[in-house]
HTML snippet that shows the backbone in 3Dmol.js (N, CA, C, O; Angstrom):
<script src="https://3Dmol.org/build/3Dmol-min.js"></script>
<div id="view" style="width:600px;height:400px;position:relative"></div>
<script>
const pdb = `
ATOM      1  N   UNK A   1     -64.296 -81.438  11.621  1.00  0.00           N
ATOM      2  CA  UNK A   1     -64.819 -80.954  10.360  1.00  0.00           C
ATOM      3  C   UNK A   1     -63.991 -79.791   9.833  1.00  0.00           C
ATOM      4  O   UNK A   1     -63.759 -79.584   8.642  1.00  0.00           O
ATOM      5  N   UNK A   2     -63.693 -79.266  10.566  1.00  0.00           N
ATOM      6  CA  UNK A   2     -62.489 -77.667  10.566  1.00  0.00           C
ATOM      7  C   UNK A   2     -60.971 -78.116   9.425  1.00  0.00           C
ATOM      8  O   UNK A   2     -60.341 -77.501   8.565  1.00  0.00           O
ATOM      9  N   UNK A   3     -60.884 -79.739  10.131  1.00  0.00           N
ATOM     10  CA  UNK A   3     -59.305 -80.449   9.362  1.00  0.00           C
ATOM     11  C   UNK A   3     -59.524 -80.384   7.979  1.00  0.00           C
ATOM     12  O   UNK A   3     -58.691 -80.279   7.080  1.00  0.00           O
ATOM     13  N   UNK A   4     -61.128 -80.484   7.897  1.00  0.00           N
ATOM     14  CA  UNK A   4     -61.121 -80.671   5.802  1.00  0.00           C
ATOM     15  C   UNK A   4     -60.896 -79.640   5.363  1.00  0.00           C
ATOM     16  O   UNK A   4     -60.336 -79.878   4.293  1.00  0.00           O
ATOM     17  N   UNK A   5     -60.951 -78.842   5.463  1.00  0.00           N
ATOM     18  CA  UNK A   5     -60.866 -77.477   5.071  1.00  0.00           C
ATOM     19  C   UNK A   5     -59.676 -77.141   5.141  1.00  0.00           C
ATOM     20  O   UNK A   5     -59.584 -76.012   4.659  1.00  0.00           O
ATOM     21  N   UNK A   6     -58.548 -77.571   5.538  1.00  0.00           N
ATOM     22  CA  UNK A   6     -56.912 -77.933   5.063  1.00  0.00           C
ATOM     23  C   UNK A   6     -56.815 -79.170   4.237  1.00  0.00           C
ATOM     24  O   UNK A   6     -55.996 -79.270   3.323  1.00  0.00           O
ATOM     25  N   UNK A   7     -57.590 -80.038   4.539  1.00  0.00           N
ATOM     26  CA  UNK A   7     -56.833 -81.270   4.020  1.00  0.00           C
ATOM     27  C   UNK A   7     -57.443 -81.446   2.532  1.00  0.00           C
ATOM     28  O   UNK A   7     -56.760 -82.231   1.875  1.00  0.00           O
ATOM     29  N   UNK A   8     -58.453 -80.965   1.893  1.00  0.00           N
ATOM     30  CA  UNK A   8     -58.956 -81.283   0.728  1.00  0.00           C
ATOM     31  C   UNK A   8     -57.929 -80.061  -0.004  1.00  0.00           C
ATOM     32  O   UNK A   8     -56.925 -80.598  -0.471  1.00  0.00           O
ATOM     33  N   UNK A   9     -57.940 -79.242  -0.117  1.00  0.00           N
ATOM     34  CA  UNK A   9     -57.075 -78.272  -1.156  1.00  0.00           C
ATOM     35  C   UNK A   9     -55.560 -79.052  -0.925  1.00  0.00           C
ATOM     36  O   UNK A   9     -55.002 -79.465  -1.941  1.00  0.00           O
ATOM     37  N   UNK A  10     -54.813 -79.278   0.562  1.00  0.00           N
ATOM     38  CA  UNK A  10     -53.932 -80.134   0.040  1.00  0.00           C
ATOM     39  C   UNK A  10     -53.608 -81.179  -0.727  1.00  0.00           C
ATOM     40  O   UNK A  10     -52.554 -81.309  -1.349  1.00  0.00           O
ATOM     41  N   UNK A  11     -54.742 -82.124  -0.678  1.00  0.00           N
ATOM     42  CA  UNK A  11     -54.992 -83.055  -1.552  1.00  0.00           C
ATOM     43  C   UNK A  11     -54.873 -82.659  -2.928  1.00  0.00           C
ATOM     44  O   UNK A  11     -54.000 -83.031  -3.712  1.00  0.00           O
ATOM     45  N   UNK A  12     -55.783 -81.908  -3.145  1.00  0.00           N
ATOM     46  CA  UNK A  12     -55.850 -81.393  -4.446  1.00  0.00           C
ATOM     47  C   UNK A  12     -54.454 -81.049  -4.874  1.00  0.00           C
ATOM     48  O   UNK A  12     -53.987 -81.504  -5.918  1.00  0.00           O
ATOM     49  N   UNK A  13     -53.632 -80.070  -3.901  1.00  0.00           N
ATOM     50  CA  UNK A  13     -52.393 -79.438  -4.625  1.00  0.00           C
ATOM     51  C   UNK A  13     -51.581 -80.593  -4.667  1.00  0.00           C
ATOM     52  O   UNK A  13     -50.564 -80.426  -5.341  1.00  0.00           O
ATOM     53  N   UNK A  14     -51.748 -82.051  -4.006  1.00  0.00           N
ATOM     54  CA  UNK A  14     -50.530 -82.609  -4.270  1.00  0.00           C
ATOM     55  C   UNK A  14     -50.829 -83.822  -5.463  1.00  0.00           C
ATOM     56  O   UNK A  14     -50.078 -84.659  -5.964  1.00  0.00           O
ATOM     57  N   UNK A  15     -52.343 -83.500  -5.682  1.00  0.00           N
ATOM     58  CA  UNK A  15     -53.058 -84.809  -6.541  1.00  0.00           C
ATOM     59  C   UNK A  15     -52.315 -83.657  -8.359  1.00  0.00           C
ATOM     60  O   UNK A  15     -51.768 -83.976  -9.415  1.00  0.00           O
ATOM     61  N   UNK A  16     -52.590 -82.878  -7.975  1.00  0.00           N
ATOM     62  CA  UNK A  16     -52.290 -81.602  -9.288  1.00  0.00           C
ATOM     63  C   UNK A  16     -50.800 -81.977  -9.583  1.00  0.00           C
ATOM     64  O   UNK A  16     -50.325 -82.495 -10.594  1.00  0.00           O
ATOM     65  N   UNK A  17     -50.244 -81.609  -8.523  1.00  0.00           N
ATOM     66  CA  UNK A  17     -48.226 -81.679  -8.646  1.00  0.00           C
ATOM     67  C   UNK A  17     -48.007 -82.880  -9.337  1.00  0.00           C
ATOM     68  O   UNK A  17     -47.247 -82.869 -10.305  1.00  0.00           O
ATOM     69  N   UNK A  18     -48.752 -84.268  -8.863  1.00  0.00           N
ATOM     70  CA  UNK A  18     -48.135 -85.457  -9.070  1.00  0.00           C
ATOM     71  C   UNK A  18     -49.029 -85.774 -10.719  1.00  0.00           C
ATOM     72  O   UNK A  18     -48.685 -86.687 -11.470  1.00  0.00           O
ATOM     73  N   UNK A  19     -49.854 -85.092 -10.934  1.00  0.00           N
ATOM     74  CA  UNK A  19     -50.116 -85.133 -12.027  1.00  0.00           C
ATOM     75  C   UNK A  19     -49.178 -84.350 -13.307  1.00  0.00           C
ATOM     76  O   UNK A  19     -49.002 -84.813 -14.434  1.00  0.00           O
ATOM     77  N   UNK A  20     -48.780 -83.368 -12.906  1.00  0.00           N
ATOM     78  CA  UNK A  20     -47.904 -82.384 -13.095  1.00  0.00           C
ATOM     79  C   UNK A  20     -46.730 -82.781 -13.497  1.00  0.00           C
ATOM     80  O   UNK A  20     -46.234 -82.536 -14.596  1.00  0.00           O
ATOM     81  N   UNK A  21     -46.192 -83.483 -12.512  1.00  0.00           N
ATOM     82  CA  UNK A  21     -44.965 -84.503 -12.899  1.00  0.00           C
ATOM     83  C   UNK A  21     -45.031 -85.727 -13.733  1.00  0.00           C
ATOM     84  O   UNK A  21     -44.050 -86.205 -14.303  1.00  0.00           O
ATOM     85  N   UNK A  22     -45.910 -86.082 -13.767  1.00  0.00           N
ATOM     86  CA  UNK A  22     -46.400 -87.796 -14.741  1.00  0.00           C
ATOM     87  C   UNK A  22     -46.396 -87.416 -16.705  1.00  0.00           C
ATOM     88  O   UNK A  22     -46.103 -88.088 -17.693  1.00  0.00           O
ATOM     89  N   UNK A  23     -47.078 -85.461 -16.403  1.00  0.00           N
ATOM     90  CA  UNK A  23     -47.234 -85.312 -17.635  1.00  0.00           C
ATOM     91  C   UNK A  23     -45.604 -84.868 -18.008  1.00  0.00           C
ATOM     92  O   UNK A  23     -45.173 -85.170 -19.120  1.00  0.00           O
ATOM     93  N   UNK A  24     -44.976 -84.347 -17.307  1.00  0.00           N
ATOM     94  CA  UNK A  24     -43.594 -83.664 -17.305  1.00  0.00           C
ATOM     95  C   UNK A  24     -42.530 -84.854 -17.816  1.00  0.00           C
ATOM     96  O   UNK A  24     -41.668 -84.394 -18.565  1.00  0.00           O
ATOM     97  N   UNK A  25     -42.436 -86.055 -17.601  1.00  0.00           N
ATOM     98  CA  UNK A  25     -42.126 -86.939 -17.737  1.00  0.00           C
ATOM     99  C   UNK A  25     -42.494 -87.889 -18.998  1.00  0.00           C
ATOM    100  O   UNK A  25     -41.832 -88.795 -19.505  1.00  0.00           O
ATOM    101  N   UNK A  26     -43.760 -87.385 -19.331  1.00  0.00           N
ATOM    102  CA  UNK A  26     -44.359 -88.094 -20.394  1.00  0.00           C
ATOM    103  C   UNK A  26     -43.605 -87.149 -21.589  1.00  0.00           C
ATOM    104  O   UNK A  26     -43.182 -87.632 -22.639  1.00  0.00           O
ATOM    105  N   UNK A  27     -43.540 -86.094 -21.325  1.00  0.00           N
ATOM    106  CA  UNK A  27     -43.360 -84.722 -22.133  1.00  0.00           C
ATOM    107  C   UNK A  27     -41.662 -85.220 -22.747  1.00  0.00           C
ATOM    108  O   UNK A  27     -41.372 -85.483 -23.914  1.00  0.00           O
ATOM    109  N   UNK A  28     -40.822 -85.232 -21.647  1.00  0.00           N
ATOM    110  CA  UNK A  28     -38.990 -85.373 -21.599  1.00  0.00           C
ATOM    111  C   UNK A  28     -38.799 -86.459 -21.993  1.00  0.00           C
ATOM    112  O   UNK A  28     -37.619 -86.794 -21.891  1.00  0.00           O
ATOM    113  N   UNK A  29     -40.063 -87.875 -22.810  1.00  0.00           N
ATOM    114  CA  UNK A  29     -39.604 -88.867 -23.401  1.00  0.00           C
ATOM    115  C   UNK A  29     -38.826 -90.268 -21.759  1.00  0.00           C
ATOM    116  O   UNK A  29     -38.112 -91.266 -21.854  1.00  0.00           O
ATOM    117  N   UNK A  30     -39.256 -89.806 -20.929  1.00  0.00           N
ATOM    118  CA  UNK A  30     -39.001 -90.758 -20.169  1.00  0.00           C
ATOM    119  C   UNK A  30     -39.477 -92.583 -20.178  1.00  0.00           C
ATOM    120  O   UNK A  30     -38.779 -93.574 -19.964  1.00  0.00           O
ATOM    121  N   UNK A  31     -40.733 -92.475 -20.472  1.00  0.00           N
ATOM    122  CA  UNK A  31     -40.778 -93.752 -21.036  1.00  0.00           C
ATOM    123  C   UNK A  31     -40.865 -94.252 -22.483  1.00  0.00           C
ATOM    124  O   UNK A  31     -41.756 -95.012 -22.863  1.00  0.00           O
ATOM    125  N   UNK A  32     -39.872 -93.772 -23.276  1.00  0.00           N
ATOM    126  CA  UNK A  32     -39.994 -93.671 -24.284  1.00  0.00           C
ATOM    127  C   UNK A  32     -39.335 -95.715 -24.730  1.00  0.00           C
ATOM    128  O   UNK A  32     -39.786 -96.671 -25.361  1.00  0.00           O
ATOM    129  N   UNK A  33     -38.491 -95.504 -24.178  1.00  0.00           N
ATOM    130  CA  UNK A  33     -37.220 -96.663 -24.497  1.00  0.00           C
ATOM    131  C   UNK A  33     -37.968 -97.538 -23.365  1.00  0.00           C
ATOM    132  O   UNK A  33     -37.606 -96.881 -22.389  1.00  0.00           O
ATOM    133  N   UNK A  34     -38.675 -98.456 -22.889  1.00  0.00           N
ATOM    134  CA  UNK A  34     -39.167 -99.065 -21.537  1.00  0.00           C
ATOM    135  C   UNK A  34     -37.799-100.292 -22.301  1.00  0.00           C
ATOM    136  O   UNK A  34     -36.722 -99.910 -21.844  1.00  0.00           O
ATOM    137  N   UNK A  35     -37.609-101.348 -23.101  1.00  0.00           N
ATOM    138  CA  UNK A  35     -36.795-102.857 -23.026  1.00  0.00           C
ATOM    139  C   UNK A  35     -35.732-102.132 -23.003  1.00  0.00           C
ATOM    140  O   UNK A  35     -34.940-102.983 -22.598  1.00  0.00           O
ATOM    141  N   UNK A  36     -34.948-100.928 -23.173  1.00  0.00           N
ATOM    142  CA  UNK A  36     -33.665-100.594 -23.424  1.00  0.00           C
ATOM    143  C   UNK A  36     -32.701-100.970 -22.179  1.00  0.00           C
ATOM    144  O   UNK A  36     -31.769-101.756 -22.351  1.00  0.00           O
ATOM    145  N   UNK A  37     -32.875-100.574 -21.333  1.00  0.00           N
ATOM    146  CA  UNK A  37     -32.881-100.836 -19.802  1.00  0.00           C
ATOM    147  C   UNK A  37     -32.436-102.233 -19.727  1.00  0.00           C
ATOM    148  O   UNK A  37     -31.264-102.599 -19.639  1.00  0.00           O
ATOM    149  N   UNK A  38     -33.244-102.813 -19.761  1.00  0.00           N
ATOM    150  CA  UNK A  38     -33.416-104.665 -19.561  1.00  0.00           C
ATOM    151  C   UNK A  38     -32.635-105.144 -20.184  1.00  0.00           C
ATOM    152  O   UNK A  38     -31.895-105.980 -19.665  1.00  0.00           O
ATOM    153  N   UNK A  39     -32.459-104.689 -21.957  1.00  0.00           N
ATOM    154  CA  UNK A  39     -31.297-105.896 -22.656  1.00  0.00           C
ATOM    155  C   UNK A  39     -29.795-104.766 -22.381  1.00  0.00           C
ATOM    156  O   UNK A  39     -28.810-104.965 -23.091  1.00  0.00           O
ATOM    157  N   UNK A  40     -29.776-104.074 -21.736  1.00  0.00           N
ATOM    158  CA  UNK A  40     -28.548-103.512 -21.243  1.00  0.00           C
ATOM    159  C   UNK A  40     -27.827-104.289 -20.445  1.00  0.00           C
ATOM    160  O   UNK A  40     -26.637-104.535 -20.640  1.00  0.00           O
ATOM    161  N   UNK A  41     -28.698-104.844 -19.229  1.00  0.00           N
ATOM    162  CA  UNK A  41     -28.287-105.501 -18.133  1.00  0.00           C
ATOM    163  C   UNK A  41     -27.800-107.211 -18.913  1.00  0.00           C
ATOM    164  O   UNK A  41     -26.865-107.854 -18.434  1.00  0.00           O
ATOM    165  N   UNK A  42     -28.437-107.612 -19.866  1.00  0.00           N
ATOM    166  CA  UNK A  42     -27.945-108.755 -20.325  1.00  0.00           C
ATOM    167  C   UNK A  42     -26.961-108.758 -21.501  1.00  0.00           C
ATOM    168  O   UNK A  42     -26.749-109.675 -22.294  1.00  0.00           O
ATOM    169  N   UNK A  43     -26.372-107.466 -21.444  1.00  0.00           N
ATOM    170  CA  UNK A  43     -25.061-107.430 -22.398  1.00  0.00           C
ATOM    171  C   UNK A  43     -24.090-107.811 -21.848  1.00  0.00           C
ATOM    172  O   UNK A  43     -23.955-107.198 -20.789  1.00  0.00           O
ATOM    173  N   UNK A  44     -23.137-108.695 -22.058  1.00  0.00           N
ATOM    174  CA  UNK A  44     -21.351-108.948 -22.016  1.00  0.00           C
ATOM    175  C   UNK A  44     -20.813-107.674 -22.052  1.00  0.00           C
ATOM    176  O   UNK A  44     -20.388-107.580 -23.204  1.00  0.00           O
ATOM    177  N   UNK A  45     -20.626-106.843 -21.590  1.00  0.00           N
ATOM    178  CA  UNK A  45     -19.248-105.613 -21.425  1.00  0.00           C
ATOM    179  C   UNK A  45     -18.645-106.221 -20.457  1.00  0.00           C
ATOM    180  O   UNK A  45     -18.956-105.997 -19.287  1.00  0.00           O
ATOM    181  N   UNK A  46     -17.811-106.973 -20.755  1.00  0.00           N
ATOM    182  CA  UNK A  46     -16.358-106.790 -19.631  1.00  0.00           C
ATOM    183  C   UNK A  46     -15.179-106.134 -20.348  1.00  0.00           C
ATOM    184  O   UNK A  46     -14.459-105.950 -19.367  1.00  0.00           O
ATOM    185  N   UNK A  47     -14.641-105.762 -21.155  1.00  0.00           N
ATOM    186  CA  UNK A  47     -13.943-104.541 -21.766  1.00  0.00           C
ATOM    187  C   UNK A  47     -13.828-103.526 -20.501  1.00  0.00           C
ATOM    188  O   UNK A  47     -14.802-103.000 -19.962  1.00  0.00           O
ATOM    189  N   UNK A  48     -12.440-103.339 -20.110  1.00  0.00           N
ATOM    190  CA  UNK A  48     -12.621-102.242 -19.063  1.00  0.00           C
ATOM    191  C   UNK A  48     -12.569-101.070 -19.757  1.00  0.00           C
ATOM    192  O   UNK A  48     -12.112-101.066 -20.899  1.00  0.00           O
ATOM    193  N   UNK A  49     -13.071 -99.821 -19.105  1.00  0.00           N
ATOM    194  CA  UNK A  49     -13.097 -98.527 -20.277  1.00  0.00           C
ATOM    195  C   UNK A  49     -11.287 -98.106 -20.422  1.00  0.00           C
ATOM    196  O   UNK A  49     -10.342 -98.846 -20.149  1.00  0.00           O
ATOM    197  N   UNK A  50     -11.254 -97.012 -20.819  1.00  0.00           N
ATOM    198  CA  UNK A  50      -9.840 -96.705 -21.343  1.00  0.00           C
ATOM    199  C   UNK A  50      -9.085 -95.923 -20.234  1.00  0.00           C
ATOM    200  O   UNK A  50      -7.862 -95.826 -20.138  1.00  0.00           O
ATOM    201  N   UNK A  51     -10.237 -95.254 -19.221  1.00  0.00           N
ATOM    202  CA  UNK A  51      -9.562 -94.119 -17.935  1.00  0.00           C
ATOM    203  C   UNK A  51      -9.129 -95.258 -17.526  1.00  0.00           C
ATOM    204  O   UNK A  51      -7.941 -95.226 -17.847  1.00  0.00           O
ATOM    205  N   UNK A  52      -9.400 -96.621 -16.833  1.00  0.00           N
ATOM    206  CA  UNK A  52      -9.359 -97.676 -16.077  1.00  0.00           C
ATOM    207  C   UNK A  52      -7.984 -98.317 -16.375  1.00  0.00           C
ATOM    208  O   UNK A  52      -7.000 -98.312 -15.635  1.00  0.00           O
ATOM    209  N   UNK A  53      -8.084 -98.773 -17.390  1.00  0.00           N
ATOM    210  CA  UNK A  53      -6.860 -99.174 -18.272  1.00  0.00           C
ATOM    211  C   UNK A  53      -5.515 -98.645 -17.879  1.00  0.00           C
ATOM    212  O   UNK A  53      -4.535 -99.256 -17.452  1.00  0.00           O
ATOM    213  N   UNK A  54      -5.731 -97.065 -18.178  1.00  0.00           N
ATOM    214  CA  UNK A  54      -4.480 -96.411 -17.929  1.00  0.00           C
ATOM    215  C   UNK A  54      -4.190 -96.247 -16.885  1.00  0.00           C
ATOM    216  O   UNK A  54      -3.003 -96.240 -16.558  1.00  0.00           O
ATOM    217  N   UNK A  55      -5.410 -96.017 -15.815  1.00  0.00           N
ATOM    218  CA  UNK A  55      -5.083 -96.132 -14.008  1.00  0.00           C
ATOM    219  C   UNK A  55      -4.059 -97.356 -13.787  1.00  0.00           C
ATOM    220  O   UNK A  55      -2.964 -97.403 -13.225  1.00  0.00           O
ATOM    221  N   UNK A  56      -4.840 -98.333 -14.449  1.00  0.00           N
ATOM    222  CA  UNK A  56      -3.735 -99.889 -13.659  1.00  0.00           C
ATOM    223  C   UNK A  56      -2.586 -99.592 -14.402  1.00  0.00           C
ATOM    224  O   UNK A  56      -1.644 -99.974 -13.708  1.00  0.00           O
ATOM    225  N   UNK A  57      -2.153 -99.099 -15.474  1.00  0.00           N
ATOM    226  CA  UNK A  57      -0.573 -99.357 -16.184  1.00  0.00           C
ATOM    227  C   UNK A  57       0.144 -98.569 -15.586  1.00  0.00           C
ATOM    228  O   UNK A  57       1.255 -99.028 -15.318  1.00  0.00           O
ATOM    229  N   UNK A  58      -0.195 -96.776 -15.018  1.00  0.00           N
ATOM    230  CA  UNK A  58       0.272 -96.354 -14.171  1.00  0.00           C
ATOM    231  C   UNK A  58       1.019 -97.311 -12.696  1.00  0.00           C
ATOM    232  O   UNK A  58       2.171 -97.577 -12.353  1.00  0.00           O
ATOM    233  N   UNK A  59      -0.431 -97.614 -12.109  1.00  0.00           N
ATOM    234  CA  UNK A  59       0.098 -98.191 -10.921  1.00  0.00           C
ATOM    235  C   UNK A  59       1.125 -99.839 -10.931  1.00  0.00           C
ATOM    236  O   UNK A  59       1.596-100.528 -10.025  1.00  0.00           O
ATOM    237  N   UNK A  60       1.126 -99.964 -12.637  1.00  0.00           N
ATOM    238  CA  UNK A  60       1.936-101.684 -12.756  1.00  0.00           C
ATOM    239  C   UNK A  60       3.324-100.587 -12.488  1.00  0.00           C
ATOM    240  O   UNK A  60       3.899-100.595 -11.400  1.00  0.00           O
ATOM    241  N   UNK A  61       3.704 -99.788 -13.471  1.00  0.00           N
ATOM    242  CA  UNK A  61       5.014 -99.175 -13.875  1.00  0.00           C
ATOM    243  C   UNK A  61       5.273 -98.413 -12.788  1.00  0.00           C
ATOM    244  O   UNK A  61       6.430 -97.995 -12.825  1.00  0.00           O
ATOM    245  N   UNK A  62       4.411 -97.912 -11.428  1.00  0.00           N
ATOM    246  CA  UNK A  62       4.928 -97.665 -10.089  1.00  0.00           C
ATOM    247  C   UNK A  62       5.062 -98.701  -8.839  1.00  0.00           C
ATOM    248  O   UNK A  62       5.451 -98.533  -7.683  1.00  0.00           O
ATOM    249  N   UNK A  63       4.658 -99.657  -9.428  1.00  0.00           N
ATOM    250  CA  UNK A  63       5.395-100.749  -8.702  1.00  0.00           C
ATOM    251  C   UNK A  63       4.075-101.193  -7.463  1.00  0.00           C
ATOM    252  O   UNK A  63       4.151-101.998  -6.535  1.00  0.00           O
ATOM    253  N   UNK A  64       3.214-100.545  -7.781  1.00  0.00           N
ATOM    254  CA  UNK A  64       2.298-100.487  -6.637  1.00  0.00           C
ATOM    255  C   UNK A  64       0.953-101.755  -7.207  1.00  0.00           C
ATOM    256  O   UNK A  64       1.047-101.947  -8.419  1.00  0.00           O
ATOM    257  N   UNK A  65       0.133-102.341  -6.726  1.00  0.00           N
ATOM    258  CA  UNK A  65      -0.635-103.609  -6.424  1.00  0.00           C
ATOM    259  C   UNK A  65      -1.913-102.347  -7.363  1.00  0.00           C
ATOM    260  O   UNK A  65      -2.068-101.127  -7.332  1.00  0.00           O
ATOM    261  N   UNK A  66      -2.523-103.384  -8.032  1.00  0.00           N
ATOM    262  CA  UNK A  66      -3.779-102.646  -8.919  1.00  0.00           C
ATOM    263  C   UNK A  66      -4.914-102.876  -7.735  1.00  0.00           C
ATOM    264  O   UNK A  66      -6.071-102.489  -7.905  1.00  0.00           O
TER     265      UNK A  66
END
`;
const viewer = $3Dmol.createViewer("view");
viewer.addModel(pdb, "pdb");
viewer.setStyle({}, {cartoon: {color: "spectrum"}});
viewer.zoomTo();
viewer.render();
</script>
């Protein structure tokens, strides 16, 4: 009976925190965009970016394997 008397205020402080964070999150627009995510993953980008690009032309014109 002695354990509740730790374990309920912990509860509480971690039921508070995680509430704490849900609103913190709600606040910073985190689920703002929920499909953005999803039709990202079903976009065509194979375009390599431009750092990439210039890495391999370096290593063509040093003679070295991309």
């Amino acid at each position: 009976m002695n354990m509740l008397l730790y374990l309920i205020p912990i509860a509480l402080f971690m039921g508070t925190l995680g509430l704490g964070a849900f609103l913190w999150s709600l606040k910073s627009g985190q689920f703002d965009d929920l499909e953005g995510a999803s039709w990202r993953v079903l976009t065509d980008d194979d375009t390599p970016r431009s750092d990439q690009t210039a890495a391999s032309a370096v290593s063509v014109k040093s003679g070295e394997a991309p």
